[in-house]
BAFI-3210 file (N, C-alpha, C; in Angstrom, 3 decimals, decimal comma, padded with zeros to 6 digits):
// residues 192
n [1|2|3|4|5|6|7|8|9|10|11|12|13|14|15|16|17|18|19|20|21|22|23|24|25|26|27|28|29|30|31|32|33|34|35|36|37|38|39|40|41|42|43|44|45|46|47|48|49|50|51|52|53|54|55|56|57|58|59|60|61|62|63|64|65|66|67|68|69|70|71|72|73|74|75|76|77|78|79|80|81|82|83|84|85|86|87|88|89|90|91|92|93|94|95|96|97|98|99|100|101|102|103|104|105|106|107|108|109|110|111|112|113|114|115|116|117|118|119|120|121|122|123|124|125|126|127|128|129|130|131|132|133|134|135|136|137|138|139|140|141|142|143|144|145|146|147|148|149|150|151|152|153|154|155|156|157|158|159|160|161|162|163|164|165|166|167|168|169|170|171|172|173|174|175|176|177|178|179|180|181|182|183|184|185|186|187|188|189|190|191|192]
n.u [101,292|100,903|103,536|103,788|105,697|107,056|106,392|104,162|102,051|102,125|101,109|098,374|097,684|097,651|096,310|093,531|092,758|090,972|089,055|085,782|084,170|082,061|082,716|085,249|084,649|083,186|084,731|085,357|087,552|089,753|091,057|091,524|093,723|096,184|096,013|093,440|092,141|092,940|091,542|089,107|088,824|087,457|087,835|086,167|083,867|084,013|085,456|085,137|085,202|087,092|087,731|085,440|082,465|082,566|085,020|088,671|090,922|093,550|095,767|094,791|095,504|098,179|100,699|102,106|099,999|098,492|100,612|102,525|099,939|097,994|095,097|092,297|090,582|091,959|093,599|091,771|091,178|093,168|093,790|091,366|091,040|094,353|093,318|091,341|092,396|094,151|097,406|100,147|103,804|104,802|104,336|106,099|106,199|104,143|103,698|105,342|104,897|102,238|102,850|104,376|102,039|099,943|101,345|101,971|100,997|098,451|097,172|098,023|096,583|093,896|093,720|094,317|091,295|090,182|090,804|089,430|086,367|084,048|084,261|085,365|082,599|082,911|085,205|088,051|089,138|092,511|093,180|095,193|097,767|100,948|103,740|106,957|108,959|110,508|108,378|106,939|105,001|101,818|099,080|095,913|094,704|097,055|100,632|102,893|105,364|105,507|106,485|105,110|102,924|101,175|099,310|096,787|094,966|092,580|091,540|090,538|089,998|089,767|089,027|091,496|093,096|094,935|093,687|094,077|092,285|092,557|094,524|096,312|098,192|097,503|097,871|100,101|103,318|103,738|105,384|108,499|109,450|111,753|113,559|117,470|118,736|119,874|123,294|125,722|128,547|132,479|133,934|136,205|138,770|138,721|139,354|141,518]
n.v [025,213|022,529|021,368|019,632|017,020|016,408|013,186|012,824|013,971|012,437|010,972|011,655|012,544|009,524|008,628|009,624|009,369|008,336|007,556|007,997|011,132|010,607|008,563|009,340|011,367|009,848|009,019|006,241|005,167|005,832|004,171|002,049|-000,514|-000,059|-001,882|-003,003|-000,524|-000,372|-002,069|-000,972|001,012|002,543|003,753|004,374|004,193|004,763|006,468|009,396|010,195|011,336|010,272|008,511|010,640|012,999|011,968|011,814|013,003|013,812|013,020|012,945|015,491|014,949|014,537|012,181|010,684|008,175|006,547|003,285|002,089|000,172|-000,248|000,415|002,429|003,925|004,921|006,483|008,025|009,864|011,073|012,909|014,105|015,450|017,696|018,972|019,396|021,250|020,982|019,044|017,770|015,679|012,931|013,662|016,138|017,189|016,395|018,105|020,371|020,804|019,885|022,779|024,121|023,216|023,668|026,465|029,944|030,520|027,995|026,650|027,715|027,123|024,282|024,839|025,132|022,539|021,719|022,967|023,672|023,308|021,987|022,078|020,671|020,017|019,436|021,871|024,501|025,609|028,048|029,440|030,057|031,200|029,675|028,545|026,823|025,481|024,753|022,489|022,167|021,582|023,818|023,246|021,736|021,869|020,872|022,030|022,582|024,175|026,593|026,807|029,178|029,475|027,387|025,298|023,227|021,074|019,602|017,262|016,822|014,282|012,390|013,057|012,344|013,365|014,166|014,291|015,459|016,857|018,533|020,737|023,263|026,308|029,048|030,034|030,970|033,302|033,854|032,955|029,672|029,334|027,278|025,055|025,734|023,030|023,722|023,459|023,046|023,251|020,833|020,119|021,049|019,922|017,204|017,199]
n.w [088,296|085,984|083,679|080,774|079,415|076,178|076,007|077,420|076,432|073,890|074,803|075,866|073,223|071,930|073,724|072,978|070,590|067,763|070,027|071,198|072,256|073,635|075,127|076,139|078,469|080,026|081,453|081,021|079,668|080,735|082,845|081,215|079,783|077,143|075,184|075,655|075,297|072,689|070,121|070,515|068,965|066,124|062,991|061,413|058,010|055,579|052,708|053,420|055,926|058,325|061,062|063,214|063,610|066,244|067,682|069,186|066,876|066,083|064,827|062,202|061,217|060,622|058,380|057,572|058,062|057,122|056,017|055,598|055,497|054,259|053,903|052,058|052,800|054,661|053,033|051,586|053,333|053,814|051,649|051,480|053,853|052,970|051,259|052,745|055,286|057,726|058,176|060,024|059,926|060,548|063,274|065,325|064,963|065,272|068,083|069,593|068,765|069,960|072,492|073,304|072,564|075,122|077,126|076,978|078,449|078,115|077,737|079,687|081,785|080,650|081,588|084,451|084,761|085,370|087,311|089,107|091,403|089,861|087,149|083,752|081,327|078,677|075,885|075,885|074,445|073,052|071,317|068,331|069,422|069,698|068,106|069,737|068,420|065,678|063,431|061,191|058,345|055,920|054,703|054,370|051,264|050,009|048,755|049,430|051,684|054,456|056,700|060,664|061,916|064,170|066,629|066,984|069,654|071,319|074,142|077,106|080,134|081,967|085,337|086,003|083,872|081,115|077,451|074,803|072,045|069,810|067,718|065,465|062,711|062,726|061,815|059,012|058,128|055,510|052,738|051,323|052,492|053,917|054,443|054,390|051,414|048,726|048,037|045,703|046,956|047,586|048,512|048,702|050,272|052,186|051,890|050,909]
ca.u [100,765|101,939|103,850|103,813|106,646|106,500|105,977|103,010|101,366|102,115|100,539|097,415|097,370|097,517|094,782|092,637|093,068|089,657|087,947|084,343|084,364|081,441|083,672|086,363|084,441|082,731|086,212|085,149|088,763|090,728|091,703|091,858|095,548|096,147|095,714|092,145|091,013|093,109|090,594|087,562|088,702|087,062|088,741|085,096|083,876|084,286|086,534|084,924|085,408|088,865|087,174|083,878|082,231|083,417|086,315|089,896|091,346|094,800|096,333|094,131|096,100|099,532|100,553|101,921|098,542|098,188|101,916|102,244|098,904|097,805|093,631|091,745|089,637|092,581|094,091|091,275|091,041|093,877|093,427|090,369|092,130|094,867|092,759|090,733|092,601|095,765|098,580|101,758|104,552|104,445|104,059|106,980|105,941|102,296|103,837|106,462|103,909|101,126|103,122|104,067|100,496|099,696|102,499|101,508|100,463|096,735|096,960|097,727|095,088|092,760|093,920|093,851|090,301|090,185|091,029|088,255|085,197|083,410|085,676|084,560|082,166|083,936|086,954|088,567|090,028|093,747|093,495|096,036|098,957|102,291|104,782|108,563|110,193|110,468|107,256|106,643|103,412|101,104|097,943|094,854|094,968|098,299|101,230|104,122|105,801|105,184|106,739|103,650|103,281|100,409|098,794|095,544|094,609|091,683|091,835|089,526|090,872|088,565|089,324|092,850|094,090|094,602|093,109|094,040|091,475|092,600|096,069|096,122|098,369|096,371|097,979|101,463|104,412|103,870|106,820|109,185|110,095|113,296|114,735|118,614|118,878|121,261|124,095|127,348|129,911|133,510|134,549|137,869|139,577|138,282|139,613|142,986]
ca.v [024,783|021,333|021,565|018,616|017,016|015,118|012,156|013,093|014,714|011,456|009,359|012,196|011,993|008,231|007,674|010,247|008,836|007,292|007,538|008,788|012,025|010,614|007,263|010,048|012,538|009,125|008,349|004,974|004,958|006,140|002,833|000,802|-000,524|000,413|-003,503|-003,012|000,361|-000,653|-003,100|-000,231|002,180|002,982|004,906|004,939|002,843|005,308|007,710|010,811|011,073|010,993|009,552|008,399|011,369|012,882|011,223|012,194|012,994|014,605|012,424|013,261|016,429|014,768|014,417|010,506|009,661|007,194|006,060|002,078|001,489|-000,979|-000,032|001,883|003,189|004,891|005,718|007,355|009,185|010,227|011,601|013,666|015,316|016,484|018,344|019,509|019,772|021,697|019,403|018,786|017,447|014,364|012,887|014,136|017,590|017,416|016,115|018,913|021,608|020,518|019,846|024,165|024,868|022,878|024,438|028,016|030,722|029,981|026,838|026,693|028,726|025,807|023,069|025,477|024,679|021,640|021,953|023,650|022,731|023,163|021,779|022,607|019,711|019,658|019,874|023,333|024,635|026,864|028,622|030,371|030,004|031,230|028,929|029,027|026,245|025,844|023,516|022,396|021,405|021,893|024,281|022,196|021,306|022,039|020,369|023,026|022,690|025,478|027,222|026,898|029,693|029,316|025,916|024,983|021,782|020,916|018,636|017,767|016,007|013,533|011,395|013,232|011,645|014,098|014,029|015,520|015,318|017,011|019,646|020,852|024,132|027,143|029,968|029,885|032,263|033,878|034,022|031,452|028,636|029,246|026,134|025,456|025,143|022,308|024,156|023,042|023,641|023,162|020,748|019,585|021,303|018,995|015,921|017,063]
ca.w [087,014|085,519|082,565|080,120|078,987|075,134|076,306|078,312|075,420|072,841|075,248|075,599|071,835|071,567|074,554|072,616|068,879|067,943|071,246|071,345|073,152|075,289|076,289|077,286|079,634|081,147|081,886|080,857|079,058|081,587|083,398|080,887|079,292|075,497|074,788|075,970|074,004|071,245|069,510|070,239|067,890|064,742|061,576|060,393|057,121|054,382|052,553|053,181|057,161|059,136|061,548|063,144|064,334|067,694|067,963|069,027|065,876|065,514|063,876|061,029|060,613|060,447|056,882|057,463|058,738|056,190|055,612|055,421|055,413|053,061|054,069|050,886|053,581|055,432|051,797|050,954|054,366|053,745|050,509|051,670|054,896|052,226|050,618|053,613|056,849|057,565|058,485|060,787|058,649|060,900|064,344|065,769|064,524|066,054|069,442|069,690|068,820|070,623|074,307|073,283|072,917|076,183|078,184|076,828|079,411|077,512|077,774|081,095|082,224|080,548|081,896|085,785|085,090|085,032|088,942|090,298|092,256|088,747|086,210|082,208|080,959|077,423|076,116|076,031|072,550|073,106|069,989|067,614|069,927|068,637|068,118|069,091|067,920|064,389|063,133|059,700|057,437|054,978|054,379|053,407|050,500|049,901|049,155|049,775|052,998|055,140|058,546|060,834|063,239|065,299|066,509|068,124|070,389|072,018|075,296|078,063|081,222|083,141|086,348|086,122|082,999|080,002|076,836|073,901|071,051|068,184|067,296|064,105|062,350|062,725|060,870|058,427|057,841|054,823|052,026|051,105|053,777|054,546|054,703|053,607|050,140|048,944|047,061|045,606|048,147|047,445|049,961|048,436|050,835|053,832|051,937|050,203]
c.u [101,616|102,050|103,982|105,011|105,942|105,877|104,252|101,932|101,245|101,145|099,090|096,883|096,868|096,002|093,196|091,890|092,026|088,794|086,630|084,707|083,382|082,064|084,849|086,180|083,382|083,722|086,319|086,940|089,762|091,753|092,111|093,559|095,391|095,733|093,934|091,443|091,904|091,947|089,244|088,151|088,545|087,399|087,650|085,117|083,662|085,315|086,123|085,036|086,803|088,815|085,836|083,307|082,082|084,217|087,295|090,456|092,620|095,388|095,867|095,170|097,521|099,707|100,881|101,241|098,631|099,600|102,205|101,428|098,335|095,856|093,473|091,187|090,751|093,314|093,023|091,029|092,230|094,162|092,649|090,809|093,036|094,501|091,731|091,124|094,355|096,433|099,884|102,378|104,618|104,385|104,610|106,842|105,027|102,465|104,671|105,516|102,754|101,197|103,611|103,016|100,004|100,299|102,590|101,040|098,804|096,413|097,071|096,973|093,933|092,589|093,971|092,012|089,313|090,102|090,158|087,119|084,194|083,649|084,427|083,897|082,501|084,816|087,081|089,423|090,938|093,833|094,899|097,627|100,113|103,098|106,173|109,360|109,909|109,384|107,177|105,381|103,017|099,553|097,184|094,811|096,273|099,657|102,754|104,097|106,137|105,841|105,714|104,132|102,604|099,874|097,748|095,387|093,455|091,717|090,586|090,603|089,801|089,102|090,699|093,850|093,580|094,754|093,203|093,633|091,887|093,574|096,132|097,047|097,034|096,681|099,652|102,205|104,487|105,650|107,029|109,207|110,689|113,973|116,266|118,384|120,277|121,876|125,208|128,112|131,438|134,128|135,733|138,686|139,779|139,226|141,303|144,268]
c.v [023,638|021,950|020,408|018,702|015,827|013,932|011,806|013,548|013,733|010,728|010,190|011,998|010,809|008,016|008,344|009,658|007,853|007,444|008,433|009,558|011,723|009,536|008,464|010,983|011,153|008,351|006,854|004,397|004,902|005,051|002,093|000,879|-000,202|-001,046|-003,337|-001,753|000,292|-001,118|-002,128|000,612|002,165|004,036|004,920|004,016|003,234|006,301|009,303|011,351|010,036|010,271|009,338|010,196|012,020|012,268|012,085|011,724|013,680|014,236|012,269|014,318|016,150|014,150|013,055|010,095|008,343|005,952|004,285|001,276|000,984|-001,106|000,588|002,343|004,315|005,318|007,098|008,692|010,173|011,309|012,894|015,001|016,057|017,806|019,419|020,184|020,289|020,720|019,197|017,827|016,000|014,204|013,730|015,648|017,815|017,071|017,245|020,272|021,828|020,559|021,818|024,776|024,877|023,384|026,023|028,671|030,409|028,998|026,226|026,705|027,989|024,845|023,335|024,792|023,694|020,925|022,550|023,564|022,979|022,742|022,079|021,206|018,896|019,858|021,473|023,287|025,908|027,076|029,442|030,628|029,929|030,474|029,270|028,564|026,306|024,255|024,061|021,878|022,069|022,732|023,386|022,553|021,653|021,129|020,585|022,721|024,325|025,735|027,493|028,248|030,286|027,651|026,139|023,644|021,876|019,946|018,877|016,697|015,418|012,609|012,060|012,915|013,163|013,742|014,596|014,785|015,621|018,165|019,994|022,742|025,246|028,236|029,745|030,811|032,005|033,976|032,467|030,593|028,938|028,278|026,111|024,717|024,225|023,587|023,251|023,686|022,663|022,459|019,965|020,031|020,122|017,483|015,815|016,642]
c.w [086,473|083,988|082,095|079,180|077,406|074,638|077,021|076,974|074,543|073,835|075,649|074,418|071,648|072,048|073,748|071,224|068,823|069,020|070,907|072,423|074,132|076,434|076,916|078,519|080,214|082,230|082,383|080,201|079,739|082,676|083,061|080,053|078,026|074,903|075,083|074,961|072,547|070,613|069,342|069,465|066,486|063,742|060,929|058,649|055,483|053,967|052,846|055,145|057,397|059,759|061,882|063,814|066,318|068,474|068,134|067,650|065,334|065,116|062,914|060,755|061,041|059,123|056,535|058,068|057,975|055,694|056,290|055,647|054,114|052,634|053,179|051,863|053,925|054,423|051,270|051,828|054,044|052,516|050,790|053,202|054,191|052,068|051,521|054,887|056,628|058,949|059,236|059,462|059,269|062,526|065,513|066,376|065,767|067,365|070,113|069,654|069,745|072,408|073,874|073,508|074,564|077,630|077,726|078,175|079,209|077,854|079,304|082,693|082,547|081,381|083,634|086,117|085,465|086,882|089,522|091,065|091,152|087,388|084,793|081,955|079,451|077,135|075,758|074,511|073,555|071,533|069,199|068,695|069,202|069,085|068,102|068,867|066,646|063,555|061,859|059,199|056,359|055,202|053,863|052,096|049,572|050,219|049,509|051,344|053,705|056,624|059,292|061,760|064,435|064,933|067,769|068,727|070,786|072,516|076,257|079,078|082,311|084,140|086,713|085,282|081,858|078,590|075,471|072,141|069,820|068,590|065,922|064,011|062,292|060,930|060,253|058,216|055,981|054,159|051,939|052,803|054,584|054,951|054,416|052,638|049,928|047,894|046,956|046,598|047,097|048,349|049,842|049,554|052,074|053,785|051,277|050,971]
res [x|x|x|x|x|x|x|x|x|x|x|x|x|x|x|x|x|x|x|x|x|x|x|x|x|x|x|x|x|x|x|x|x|x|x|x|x|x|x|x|x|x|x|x|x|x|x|x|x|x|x|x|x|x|x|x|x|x|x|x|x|x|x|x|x|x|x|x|x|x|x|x|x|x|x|x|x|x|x|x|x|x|x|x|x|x|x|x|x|x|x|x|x|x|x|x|x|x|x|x|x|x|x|x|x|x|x|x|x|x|x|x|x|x|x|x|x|x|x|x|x|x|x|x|x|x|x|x|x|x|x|x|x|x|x|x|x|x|x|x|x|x|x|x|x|x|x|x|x|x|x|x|x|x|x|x|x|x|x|x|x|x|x|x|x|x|x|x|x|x|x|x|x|x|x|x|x|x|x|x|x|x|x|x|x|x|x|x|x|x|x|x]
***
């Protein structure tokens, strides 16, 4: 079973981000350089979708989706995912959680199928997978930072290249955070 390393998974993400799910299972995408499907991707031409419909979209549910963008369109997307979609705290997050999901025993399994003399014709959802590093975000519409502690993906894999459509927090740990709080410390001693 291949296991995916970070890198492998950002650059699943990336190739996915925008693509029409029928340009990705014609594995019309799959050859070309990022300079080439750069320029085709559409963020869609209003505020009320993330993106165009059936698109790779997981970077919708990262909470600096929108961060030094200067577009009202992608302000307002941004705005409207808040409020709608639950959220990685940022890329980092959603790349770190997402190669876990993918490298799950579940996930695994999926992506087995992918290999067979019948492979799946859409992408495959790994649902509710518990998480064991320590991932952060937000509940839709929420702007408390949260301990996530399941995460879902959905990926398809065509020609041999993989694909990953959309990642998103599933379920959250209940209670406070637990982050460290700042306190006063005493740290005269360190400098006397």
């Amino acid at each position: 079973m291949p296991l995916y390393t970070p890198i492998q998974i950002e650059a699943a993400l990336a190739r996915a981000n925008g693509q029409t799910l029928t340009a990705i299972k014609s594995a019309a995408l799959a050859a070309q350089t990022p300079e080439v499907r750069g320029p085709t991707r559409n963020f869609g031409s209003n505020q009320n979708v993330a993106y165009k419909n059936k698109t790779g979209h997981a970077y919708a549910h990262v909470a600096t989706f929108s961060e030094g963008s200067i577009d009202p369109v992608v302000k307002g997307m941004a705005v409207k995912q808040a409020a709608e979609k639950s959220r990685w705290s940022d890329r980092r997050t959603c790349i770190g959680a997402t190669t876990e999901v993918m490298n799950s025993v579940d996930g695994q399994s999926k992506v087995q199928k992918f290999s067979t003399a019948n492979p799946p014709a859409g992408p495959e959802r790994i649902q509710r997978v518990a998480l064991v590093g320590d991932f952060y975000g937000f509940m839709s519409g929420s702007t408390e930072l949260r301990k996530i502690s399941t995460g879902t993906t959905c990926f398809f894999i065509t020609a041999g290249v993989l694909f990953v459509t959309t990642s998103y927090p599933e379920d959250f740990v209940a209670g406070p955070l637990g982050l460290i709080q700042d306190e006063d410390l005493d740290l005269s001693a360190l400098f006397g």
